[in-house]
C-alpha positions in Angstrom: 0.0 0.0 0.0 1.2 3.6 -0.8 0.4 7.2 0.4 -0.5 9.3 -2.5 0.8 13.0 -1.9 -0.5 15.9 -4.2 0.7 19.8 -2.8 -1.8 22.5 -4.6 -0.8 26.0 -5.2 -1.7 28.7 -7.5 0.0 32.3 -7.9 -1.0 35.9 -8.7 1.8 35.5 -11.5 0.4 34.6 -15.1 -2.0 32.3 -12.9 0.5 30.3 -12.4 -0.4 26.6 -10.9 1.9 24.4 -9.1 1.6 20.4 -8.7 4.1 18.3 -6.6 3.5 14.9 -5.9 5.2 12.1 -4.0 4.7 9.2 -2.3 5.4 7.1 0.9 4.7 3.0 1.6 2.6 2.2 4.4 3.8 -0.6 6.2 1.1 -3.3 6.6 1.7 -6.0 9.3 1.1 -9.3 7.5 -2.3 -9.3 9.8 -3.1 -6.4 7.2 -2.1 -7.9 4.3 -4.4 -11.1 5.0 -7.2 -8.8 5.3 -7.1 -6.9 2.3 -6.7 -9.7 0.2 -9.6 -11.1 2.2 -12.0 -8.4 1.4 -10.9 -6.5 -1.3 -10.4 -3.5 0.0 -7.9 -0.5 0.4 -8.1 1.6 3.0 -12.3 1.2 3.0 -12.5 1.6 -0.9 -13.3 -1.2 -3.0 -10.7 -2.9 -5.5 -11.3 -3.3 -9.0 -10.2 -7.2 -9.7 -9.1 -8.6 -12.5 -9.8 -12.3 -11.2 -9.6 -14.1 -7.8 -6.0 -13.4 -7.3 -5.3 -9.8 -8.7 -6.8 -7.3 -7.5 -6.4 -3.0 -7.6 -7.4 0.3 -6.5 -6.0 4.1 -7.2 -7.8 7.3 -5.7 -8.8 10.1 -7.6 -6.8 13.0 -7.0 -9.0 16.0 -6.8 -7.4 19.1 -7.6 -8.1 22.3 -5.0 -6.5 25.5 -5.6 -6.4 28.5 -4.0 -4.7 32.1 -4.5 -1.5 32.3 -2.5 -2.6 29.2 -0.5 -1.3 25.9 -0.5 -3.3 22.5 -0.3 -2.8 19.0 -0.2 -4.6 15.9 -1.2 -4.1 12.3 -0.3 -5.1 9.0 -1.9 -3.9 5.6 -1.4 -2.9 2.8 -4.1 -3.5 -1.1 -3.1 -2.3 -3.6 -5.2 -2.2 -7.2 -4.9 -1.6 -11.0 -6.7 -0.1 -14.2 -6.8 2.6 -15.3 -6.9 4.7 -18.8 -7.2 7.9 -18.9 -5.1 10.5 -21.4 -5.4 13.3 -22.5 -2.9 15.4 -25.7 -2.5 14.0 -26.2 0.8 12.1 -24.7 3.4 15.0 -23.3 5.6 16.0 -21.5 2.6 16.2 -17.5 2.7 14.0 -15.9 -0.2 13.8 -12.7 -2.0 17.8 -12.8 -0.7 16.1 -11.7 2.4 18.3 -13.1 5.4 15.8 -14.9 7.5 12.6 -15.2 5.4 12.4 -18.5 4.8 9.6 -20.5 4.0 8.6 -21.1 7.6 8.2 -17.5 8.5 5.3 -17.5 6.1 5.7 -13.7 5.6 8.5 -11.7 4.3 9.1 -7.8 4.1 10.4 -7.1 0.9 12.0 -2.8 0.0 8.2 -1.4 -0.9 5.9 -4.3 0.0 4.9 -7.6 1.9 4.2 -10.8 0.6 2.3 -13.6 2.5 1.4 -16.9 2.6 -0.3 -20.0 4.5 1.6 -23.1 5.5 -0.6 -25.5 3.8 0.2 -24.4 0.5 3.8 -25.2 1.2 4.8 -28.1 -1.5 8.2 -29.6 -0.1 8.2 -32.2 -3.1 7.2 -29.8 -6.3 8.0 -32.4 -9.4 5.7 -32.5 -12.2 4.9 -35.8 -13.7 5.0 -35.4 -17.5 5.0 -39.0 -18.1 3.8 -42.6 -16.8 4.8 -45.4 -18.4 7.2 -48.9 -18.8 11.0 -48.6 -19.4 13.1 -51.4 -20.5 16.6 -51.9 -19.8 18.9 -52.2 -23.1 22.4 -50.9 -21.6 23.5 -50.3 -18.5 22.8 -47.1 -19.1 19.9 -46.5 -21.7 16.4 -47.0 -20.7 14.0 -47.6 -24.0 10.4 -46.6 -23.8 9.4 -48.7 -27.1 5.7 -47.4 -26.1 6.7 -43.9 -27.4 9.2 -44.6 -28.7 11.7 -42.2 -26.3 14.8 -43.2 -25.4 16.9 -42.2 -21.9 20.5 -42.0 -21.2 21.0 -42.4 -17.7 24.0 -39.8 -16.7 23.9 -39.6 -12.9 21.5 -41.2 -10.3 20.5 -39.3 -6.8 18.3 -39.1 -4.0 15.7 -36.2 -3.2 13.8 -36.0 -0.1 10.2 -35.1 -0.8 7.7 -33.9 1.7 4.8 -36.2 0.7 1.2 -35.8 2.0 -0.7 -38.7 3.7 -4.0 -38.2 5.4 -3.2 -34.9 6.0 0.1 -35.0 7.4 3.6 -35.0 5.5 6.0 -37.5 5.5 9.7 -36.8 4.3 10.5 -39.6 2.3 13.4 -40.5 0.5 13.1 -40.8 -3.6 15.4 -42.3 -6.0 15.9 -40.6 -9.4 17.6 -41.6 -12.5 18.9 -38.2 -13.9 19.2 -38.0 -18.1 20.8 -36.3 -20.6 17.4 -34.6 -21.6 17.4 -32.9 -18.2 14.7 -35.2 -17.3 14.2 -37.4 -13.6 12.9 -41.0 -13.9 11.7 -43.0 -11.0 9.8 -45.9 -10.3 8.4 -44.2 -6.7 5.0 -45.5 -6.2 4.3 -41.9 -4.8 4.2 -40.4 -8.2 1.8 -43.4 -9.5 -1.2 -41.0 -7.6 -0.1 -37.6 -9.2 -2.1 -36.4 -12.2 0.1 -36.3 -15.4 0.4 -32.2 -16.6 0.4 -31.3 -20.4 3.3 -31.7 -22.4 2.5 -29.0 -24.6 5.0 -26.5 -23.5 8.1 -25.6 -25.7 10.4 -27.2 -23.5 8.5 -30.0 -22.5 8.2 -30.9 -26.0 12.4 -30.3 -26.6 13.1 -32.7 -23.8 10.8 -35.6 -24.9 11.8 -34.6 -29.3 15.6 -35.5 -28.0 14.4 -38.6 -26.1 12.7 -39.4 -29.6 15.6 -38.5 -31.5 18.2 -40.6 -29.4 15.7 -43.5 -30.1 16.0 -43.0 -33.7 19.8 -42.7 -34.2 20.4 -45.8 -31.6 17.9 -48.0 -33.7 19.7 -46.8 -37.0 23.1 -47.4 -35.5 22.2 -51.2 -34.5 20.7 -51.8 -37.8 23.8 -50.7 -40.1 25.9 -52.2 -36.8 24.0 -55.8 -37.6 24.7 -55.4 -41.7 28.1 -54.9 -40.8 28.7 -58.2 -39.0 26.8 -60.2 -41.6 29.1 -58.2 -43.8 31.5 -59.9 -42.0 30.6 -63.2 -41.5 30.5 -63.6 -45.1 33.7 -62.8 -45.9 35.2 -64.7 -43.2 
């Protein structure tokens, strides 16, 4: 929220009319915050909302001069929104605010406040992009023949996920196979209850369009690879 400032003057000389404006923040507790977004309002005054999450107000400044007299006007400006924020864990600092972490639920930032509840707090934020059956042809390439996708497996790791289980989270530990597509594979019987998001997005579509690629070269490798030895053999 912000303090609108408008000083009004006006001069004997060539009617002259003077405007200076400036502002100050008002600092809201996050008690504040919570209620504004809660009723839509800025300092009593309705917001104008764009939808359920983004909502506005401005005052009218209305000007008031006098001769030789100065006046001043105040209005206020609201706005609010939401917002996704990312951290690798909760005990993280955000906003490169020392000591607003996830846990604080709250955090002052230079010219506004930004809040949050704890049960939106997602300690294990993966997407699943993609169910389905793998089969091992190398140590280290995994073939879906479904989709024909294939996955070189470059590193392997554990994650620790904050899973929810009648209504209580669980920190579990996760496996993952890490590939050269920047994707994680795991066989976690967690992810089996998670709804599978769109792949429609540009780099969604990159990641799975090398998996498909890969396929393709590997399978045209291994055919001219199997000429070659009955090349071979038949000149042996």
């Amino acid at each position: 929220m912000s303090k609108l400032f408008t000083i009004y003057y006006k001069t004997f000389l060539r009617n002259e009319i003077i405007e200076n404006e400036f502002s100050e923040n008002v600092d809201l507790s996050p008690a504040d915050c919570e209620l504004m977004v809660r009723n839509k309002r800025c300092n009593n005054f309705d917001m104008i909302c764009s939808d359920t999450t983004s909502c506005s107000y401005e005052g009218v400044r209305v000007p008031n001069y006098e001769w030789l007299k100065q006046h001043s006007g105040v209005v206020y400006k609201c706005n609010y929104y939401k917002r996704t924020i990312v951290a690798a864990d909760i005990t993280s600092n955000l906003f490169g605010v020392t000591g607003c972490t996830a846990e604080k639920l709250y955090c002052k930032l230079h010219d506004s406040i930004i809040i949050w509840q704890s049960n939106i707090v997602d300690q294990c934020a993966y997407d699943v992009l993609l169910r389905t059956n793998l089969h091992i042809e190398d140590p280290d390439i995994l073939v879906d023949r479904d989709n024909k996708l294939l996955f070189k497996v470059t590193d392997k790791k554990t994650i620790q996920c904050a899973t929810k289980f009648r209504d209580k989270y669980i920190i579990s530990d996760i496996d993952v196979f890490i590939t050269a597509e920047g994707l994680w594979l795991t066989s976690n019987p967690y992810f089996s209850t998670q709804p599978v998001v769109k792949g429609d997005s540009l780099q969604v579509a990159n990641e799975f369009l090398f998996a498909d690629r890969d396929l393709v070269n590997r399978d045209v490798f291994n055919m001219f690879n199997h000429l070659s030895e009955d090349v071979c053999l038949q000149f042996l």
